[in-house]
C-alpha positions as CSV (number, residue, x, y, z in Angstrom):
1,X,-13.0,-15.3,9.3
2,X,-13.3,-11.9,7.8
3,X,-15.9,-10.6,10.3
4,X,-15.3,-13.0,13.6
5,X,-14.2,-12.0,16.7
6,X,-10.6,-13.6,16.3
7,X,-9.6,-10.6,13.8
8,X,-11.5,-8.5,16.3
9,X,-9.1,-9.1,18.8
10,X,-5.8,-9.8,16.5
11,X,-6.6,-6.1,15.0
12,X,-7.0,-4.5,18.7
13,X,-4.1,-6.1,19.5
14,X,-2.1,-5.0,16.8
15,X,-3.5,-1.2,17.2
16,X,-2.5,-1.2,21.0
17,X,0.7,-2.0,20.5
18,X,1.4,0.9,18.0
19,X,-0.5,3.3,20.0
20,X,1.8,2.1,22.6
21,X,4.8,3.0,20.7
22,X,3.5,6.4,19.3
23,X,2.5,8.0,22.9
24,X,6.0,6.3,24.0
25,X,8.6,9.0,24.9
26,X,11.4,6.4,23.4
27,X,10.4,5.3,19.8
28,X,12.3,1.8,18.7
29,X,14.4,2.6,15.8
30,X,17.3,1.4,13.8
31,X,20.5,3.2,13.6
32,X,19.4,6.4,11.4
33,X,20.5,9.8,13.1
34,X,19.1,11.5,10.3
35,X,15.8,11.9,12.0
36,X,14.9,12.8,16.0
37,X,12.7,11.3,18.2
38,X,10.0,13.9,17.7
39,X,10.7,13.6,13.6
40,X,9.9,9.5,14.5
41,X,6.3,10.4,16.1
42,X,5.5,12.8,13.4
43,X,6.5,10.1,10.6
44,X,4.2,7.6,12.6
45,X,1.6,9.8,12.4
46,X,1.8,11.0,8.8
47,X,1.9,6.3,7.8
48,X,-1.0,6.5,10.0
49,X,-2.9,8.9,7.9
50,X,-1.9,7.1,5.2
51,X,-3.0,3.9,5.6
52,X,-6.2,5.1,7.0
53,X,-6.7,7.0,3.6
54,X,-5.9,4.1,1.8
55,X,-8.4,2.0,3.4
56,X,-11.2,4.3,2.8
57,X,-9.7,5.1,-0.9
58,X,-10.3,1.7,-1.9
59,X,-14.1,1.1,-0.1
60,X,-17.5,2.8,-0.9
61,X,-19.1,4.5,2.2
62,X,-21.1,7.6,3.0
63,X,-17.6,9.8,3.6
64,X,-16.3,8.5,0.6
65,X,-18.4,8.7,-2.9
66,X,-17.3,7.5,-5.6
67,X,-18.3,6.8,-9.6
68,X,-17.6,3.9,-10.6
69,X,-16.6,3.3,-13.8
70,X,-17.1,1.1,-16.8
71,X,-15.3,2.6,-19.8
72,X,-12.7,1.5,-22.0
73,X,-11.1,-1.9,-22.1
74,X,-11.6,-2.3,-18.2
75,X,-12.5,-5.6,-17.4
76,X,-15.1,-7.0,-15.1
77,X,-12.9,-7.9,-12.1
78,X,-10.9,-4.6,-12.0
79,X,-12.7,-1.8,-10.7
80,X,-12.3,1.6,-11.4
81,X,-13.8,4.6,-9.5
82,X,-13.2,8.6,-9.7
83,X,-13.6,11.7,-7.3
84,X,-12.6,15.2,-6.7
85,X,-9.9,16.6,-4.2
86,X,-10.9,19.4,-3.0
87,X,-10.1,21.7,-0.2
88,X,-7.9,18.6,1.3
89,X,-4.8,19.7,2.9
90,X,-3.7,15.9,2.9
91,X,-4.1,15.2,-0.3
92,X,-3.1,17.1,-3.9
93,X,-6.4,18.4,-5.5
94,X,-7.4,17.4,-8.6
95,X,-9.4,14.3,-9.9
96,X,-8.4,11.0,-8.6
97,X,-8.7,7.5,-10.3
98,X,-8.7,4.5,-8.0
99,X,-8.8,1.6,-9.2
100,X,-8.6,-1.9,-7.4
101,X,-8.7,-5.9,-8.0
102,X,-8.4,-8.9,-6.0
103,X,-6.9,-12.4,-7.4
104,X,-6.5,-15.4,-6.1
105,X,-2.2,-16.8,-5.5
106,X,-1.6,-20.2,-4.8
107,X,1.0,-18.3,-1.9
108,X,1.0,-18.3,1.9
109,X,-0.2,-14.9,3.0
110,X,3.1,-14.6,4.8
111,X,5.6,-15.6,1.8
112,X,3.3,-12.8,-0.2
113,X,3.9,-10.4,2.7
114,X,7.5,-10.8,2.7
115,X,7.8,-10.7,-0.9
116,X,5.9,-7.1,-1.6
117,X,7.4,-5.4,1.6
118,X,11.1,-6.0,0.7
119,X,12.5,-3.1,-0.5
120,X,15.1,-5.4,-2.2
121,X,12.7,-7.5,-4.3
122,X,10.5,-3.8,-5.3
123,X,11.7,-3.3,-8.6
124,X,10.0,-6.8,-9.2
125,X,6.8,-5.5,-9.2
126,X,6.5,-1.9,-8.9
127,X,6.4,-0.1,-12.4
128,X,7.0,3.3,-11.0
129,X,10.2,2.6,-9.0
130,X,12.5,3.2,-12.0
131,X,13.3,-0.3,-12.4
132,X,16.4,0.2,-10.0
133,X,17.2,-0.8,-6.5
134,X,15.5,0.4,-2.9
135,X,17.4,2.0,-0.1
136,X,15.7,2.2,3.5
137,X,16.7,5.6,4.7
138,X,14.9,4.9,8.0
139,X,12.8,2.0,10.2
140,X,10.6,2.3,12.6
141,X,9.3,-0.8,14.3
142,X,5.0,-0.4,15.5
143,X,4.6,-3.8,17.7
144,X,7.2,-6.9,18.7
145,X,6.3,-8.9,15.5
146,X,9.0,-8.5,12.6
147,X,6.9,-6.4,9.7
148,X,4.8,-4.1,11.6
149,X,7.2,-1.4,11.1
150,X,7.1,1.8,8.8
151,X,9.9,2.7,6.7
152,X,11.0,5.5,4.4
153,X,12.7,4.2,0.7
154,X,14.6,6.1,-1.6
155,X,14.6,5.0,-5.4
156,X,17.9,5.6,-7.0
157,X,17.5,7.5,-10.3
158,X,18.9,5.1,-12.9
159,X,20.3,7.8,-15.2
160,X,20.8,11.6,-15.0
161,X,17.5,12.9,-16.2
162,X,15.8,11.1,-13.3
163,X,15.4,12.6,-9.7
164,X,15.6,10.4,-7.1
165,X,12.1,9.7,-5.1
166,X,11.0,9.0,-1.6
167,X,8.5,6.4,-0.9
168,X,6.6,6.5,2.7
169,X,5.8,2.6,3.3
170,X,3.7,1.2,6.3
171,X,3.2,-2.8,6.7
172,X,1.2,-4.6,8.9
173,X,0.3,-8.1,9.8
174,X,-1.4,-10.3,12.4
175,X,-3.4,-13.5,12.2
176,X,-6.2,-12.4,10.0
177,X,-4.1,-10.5,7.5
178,X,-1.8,-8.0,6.2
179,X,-1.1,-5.1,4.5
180,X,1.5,-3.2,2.8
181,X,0.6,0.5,1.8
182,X,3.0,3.0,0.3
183,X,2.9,6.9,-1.6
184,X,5.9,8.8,-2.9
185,X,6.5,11.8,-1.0
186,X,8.0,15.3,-1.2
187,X,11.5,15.4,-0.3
188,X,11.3,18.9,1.3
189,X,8.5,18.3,3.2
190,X,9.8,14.8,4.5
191,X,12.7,17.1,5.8
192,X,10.3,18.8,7.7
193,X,8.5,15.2,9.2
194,X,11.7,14.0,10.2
195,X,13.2,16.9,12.3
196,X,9.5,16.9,14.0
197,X,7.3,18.7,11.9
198,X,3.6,19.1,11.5
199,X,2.9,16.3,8.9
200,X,-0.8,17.5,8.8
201,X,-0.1,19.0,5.2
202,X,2.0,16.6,2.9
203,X,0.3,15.4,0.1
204,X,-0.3,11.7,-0.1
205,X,-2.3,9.9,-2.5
206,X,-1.5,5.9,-1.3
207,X,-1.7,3.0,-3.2
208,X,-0.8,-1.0,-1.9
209,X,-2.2,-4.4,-0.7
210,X,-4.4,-6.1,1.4
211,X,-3.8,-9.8,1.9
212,X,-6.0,-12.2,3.3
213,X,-5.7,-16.2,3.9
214,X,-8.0,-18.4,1.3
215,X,-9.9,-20.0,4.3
216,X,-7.5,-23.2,5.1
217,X,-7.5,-23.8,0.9
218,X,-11.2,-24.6,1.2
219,X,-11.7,-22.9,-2.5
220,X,-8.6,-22.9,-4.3
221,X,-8.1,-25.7,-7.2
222,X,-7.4,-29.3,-6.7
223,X,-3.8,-29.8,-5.5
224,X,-1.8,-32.2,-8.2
225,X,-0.5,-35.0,-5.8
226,X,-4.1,-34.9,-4.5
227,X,-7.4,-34.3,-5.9
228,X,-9.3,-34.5,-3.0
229,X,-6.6,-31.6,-1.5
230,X,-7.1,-27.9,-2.0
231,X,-4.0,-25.8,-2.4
232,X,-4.0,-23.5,0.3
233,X,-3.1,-19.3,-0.6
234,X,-4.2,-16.1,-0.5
235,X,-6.4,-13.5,-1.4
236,X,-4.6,-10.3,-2.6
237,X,-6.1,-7.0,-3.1
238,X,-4.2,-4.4,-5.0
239,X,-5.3,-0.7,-5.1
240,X,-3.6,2.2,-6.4
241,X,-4.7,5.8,-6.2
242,X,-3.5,7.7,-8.8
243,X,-3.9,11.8,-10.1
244,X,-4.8,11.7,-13.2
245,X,-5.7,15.8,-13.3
246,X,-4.3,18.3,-11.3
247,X,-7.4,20.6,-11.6
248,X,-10.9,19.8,-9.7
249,X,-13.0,20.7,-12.4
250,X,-11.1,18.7,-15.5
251,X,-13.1,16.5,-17.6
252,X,-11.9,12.3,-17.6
253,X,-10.1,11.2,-20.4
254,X,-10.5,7.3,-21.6
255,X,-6.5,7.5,-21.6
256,X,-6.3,8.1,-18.3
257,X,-8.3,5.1,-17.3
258,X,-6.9,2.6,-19.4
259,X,-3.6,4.2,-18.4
260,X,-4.6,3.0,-14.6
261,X,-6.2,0.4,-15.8
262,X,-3.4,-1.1,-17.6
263,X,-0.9,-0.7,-14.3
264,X,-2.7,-2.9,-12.2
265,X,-3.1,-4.9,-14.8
266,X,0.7,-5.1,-15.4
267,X,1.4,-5.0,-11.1
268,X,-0.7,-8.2,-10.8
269,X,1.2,-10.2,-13.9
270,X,4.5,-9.2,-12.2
271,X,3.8,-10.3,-9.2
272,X,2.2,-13.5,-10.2
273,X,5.4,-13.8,-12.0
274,X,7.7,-13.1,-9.6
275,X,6.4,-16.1,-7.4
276,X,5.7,-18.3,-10.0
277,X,2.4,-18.3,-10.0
278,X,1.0,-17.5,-13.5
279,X,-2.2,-19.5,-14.9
């Protein structure tokens, strides 16, 4: 299921359909006249980048080194790996901690889907977002099924000593899975995306989730009506990439890990949580 030619085909699919929409001259929208029809393209492109970088943030291969570590109070299923940013006009320099861990939820892959890409439901589970509600300040859909779409959130600052804070969001789904990948962005140089910019040069470090289904409930835990019954759900991944130094040549604290290591930690509870499906 994870390497067969049906998610092949559901991911070419899935690509053709946005690459379809980006080389479009008319991009489908919602009503936002904030931002042109170039600024649309540019935005696509900058979600692009970003999901691509957090797909390679989160997996080990010869473009991407990484350390991983095993300080701290990190436990076995959470893993936790470092690099440097350098030289990396996409991406603020520094050192980077990314740490990742997958669970088990006895949740359809698409209730889970709908649940962590509704801006209403955020504060739920996201730590960062200042507790407060999500506004979509624009939508653009990448394919005909509901949720392939990318979308730009503001967080409302809950007090006066906190600054509101844009979050670039792209989601994505088709039969073999989903995913729902998100960084905060500059303000300014969203301006600049949205009125058709070069988005070559924002500064993303992403963070999100990967969902996959169990395998038709083959390996979850006996159901209660029925013993001889699985309980069908999904397998979540979540990532986040955080900077934990803004200067290259810094040394790792153990703070800073079990800082990290302690969000994902919290993320996971408050989503399991949130759906009613703690242990």
């Amino acid at each position: 299921m994870g390497f067969g030619a049906q998610r092949w085909i559901a991911t070419l699919q899935r690509q053709c359909e946005c690459l379809a929409i980006l080389m479009s001259s008319a991009v489908p929208t919602r009503n936002h006249d904030a931002i042109t029809a170039s600024g649309r393209r540019s935005m696509l492109k900058l979600a692009q980048r970003m999901t691509n970088s957090f797909c390679a943030g989160v997996c080990v291969s010869t473009a991407h080194k990484w350390n991983n570590l095993c300080i701290g109070n990190v436990g076995e299923d959470v893993r936790i790996m470092t690099r440097k940013s350098v030289d990396d006009p996409g991406e603020p320099p520094g050192i980077v901690l990314s740490a990742a861990t997958s669970v088990w939820l006895p949740v359809s892959p698409q209730r889970l889907f709908d649940f962590l890409r509704d801006e209403h439901l955020r504060s739920e589970w996201d730590i960062l977002s200042n507790g407060g509600p999500m506004q979509e300040m624009a939508h653009i859909a990448k394919g005909q099924v509901h949720g392939n779409c990318v979308s730009l959130l503001r967080a409302s600052a809950t007090n006066e000593n906190q600054s509101s804070m844009l979050i670039l969001q792209e989601t994505c789904i088709d039969e073999a899975g989903s995913l729902a990948v998100y960084a905060p962005v500059d303000i300014p140089a969203m301006h600049v995306v949205m009125n058709g910019g070069d988005s070559t040069y924002v500064a993303l470090l992403p963070s999100g989730f990967a969902i996959v289904p169990d395998g038709s409930g083959s390996h979850g835990p006996p159901s209660n009506r029925d013993p001889n019954q699985r309980v069908s759900g999904s397998l979540l991944t979540v990532a986040f990439q955080i900077l934990v130094n803004s200067l290259p040549t810094a040394k790792l604290t153990v703070e800073s890990v079990e800082t990290v290591n302690n969000l994902i930690s919290c993320t996971v509870q408050k989503i399991k949580s949130a759906l009613h499906c703690e242990s």
